[in-house]
N, C-alpha and C positions, 0 to 999 in steps of 0.2 A: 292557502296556508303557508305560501312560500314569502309572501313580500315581507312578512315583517316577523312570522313566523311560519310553521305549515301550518296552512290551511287544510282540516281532512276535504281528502278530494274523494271522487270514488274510486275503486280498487283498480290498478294499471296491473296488469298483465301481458304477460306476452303476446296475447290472444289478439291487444288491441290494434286496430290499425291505424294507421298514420292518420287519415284522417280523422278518425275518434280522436288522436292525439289532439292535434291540433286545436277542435272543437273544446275537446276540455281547458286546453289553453287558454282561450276563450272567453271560458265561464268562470274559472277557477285556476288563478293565478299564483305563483311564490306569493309566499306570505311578505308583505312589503314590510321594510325595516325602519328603525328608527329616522323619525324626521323631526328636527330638531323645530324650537320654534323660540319664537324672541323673550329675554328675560328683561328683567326690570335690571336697575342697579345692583352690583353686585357691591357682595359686601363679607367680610372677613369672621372669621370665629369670632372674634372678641368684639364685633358690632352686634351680635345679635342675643337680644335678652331670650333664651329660651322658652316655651309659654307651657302653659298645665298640660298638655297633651300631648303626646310623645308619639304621637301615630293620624295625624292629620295630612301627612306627606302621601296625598293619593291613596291613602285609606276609603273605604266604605263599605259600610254594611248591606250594600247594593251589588257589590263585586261577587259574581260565584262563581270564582274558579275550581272549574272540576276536573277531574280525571277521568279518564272515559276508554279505561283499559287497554290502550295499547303501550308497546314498549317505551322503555328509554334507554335511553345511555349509561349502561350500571359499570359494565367492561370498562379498563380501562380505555380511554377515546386517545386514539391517535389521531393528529390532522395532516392533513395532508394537504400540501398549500402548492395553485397553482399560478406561476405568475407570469398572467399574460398581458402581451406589451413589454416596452424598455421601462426595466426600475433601478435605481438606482441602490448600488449595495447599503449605503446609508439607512435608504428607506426600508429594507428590505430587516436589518439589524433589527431596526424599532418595530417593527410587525412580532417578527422570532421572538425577540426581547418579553412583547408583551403577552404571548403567549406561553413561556418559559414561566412565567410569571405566576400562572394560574394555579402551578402546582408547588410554588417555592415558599415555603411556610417559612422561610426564615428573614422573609423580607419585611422591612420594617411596617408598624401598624402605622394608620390605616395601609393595606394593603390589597393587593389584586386577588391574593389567596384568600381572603377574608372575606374580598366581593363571592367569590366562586363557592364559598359555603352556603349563601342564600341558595346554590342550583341545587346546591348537596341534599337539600332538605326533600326534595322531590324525590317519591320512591316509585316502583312498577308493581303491579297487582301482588307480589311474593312478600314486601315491602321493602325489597335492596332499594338502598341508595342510588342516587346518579354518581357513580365514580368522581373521587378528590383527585385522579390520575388524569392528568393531561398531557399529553406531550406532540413535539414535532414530528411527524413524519417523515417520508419522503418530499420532495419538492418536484415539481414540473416547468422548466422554461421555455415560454413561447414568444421569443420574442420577434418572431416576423410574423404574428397576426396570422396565423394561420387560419382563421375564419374571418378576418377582416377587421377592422375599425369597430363595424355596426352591429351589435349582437341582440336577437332579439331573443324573450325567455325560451326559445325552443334548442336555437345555437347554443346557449349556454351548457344546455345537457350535450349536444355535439364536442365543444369542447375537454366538456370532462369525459365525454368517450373515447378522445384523441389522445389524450393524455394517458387512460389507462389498457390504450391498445398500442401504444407507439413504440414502434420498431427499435428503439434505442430506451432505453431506462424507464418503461412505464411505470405507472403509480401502479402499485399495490390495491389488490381488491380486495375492500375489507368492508364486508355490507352489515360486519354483526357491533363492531365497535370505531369502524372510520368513520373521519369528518372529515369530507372535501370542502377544500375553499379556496375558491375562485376568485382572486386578486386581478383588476383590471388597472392598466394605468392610464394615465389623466389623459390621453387621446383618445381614451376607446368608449365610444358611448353606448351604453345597455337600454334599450326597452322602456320607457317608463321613468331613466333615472332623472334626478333632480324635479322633473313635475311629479310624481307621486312616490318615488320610494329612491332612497339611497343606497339600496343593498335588499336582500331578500334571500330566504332558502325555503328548499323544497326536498324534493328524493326523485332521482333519474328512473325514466319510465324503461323496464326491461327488454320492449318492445325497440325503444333509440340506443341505449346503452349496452343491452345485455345483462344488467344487472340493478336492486333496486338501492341505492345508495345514497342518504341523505348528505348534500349539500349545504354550502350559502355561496352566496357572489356580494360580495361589494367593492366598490367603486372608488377611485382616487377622483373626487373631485375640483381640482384645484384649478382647471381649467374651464371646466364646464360652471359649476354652479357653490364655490366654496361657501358663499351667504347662506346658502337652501343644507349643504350638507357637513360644511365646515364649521358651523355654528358652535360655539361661540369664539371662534378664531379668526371666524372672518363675519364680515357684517353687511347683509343687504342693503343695497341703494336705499330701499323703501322704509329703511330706517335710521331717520335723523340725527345727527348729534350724538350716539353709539359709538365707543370705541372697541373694535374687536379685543379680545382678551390673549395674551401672547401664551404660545402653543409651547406644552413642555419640551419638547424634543427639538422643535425648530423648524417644524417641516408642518406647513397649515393644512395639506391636502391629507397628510398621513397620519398626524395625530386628530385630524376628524374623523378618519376609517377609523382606527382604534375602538371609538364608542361604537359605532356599528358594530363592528366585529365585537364585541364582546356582547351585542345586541343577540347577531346571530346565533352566537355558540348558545348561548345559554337558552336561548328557544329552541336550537336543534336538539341539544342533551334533553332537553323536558318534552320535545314534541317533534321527535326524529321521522313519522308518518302522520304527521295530522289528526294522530288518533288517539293524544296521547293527555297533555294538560293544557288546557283553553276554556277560555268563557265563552258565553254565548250559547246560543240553539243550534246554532248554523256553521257546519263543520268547514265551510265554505271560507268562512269569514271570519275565523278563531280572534281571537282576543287573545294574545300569550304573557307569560310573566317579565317582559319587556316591553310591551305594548303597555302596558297598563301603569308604567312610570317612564315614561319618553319625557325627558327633558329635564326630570330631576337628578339632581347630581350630588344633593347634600339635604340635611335637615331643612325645614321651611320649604323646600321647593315647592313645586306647584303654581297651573296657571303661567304669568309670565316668566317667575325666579326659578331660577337654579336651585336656590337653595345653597348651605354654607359649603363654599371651598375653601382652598389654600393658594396663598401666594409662597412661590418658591423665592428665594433670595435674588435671584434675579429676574423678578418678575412676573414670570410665568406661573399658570392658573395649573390646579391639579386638585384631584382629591382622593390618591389613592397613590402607591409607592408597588415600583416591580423591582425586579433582581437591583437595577442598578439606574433605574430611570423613575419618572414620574408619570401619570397616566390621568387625564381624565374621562372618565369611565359612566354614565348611567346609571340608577341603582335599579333591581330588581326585586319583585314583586314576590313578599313569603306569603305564603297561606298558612304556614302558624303563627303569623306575626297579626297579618290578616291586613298590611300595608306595606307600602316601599320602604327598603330599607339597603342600606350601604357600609361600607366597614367605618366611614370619617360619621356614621350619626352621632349626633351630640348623648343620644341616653344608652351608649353602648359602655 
């Protein structure tokens, strides 16, 4: 439930022992996160004739997302961002930025507050809302790889134990309304990244942490695999005669995390235990409200396209505006809409 959202696993108590850990590790992994995949030609607002239906963007009447009673994110969410390896303050602005963003209603439409109202719509059995409150946290710097280069999904919860036991400035424990997130940078390779997930979250087993805490991790791919998770900024070999699309910020590794990270957040707020909103039978293998529009980004998407973006005046691809930047961002999946939907849709 962690790779791409949580996946419900079964219940982690303190009871369990490392090797049940493990095993479950095993069976029932982070919900893998968004993985981009190759679009057709892009193409501008004013190229595209809009058609009679207004919800064909990864809609169907096949889709049954349910709620299956457990919590979400109603408190305001704090995140709490951990960044491990050397980042660079540049890159580090554009993360904060685009997170600042989520709560800043007064940024021009389409906007990143306007994305985050699709999460809003998500309630908990009482019928609260997922909190419109997002904000920064505290921050954690590890930058001498204090578990190493090579992290596998188990180290990752070691890491976030490190961070909110460390003897100098630990993170704050906050299991009823924090969001940890785990920032790797582009030397550190994770588990599974680039062949099957770009990022992922879960919730730390109380058993390794102490405590039961939903998370995500994603990944700066600029070194490993920007084609697999920088898309559409950068462009695989395996596809000919493609010109990658120039990254708003300027930075191809960091504004490909972006869409992850907004991948993650918004499947942590909606399914912070695995038990919360997901399709499917198999709590194992949830289907979340990001999983179910990976890769659209605009009206018409779907399949190979994007779907409509924007070109900024110099160039650069976007479809969605923060405090003081531009952001291209994934859309998400309403269940009273009943398809993907994003703040730049053409019938809004």
């Amino acid at each position: 439930m962690c790779q791409g959202l949580s996946a419900p696993s079964p219940p982690c108590s303190a009871l369990l022992s490392f090797t049940l850990l493990l095993l479950l590790l095993s069976v029932v992994g982070p919900v893998s996160a968004w993985r981009p995949w190759p679009q057709s030609n892009k193409m501008n607002i004013s190229d595209y004739a809009f058609g009679d239906s207004k919800k064909y963007e990864g809609s169907s009447e096949f889709v049954k997302l349910r709620y299956h009673m457990g919590p979400v994110l109603t408190t305001n969410i704090t995140v709490h961002t951990i960044w491990y390896g050397k980042w660079e303050r540049s890159q580090k602005k554009i993360i904060r930025e685009f997170i600042n963003s989520i709560s800043a209603a007064n940024s021009p439409h389409p906007s990143v507050a306007g994305w985050w109202r699709t999460v809003q719509l998500y309630t908990d059995q009482t019928g609260a809302n997922i909190s419109k409150s997002v904000r920064l946290g505290e921050e954690k710097n590890d930058r001498f790889y204090s578990h190493g280069k090579s992290l596998t999904r188990l180290s990752i919860q070691s890491v976030i134990k490190s961070a909110i036991t460390g003897k100098t400035r630990p993170l704050p424990i906050n299991p009823r309304s924090g969001l940890y997130l785990l920032l790797t940078a582009d030397d550190v390779y994770v588990q599974d990244f680039c062949t099957s997930v770009c990022g992922f979250h879960y919730f730390t087993f109380p058993s390794l942490v102490g405590y039961t805490l939903p998370y995500a991790w994603v990944g700066n791919s600029a070194k490993f695999c920007p084609g697999q998770c920088a898309y559409p900024f950068s462009v695989p070999a395996y596809i000919p005669n493609r010109k990658p699309f120039k990254s708003p910020n300027g930075d191809v590794g960091v504004d490909g995390m972006i869409s992850v990270i907004g991948h993650e957040m918004a499947e942590l707020a909606t399914n912070p235990l695995a038990n919360a909103w997901y399709a499917g039978q198999d709590p194992s293998f949830p289907v979340e409200i990001a999983d179910l529009c990976e890769g659209i980004y605009g009206t018409g998407g779907g399949g190979s396209y994007t779907g409509q973006v924007f070109d900024a005046r110099d160039g650069a691809t976007y479809n969605m505006n923060g405090i003081r930047r531009k952001f291209l961002v994934q859309w998400l999946w309403s269940h009273v809409l009943n398809y993907c939907t994003g703040p730049n849709a053409l019938d809004h």
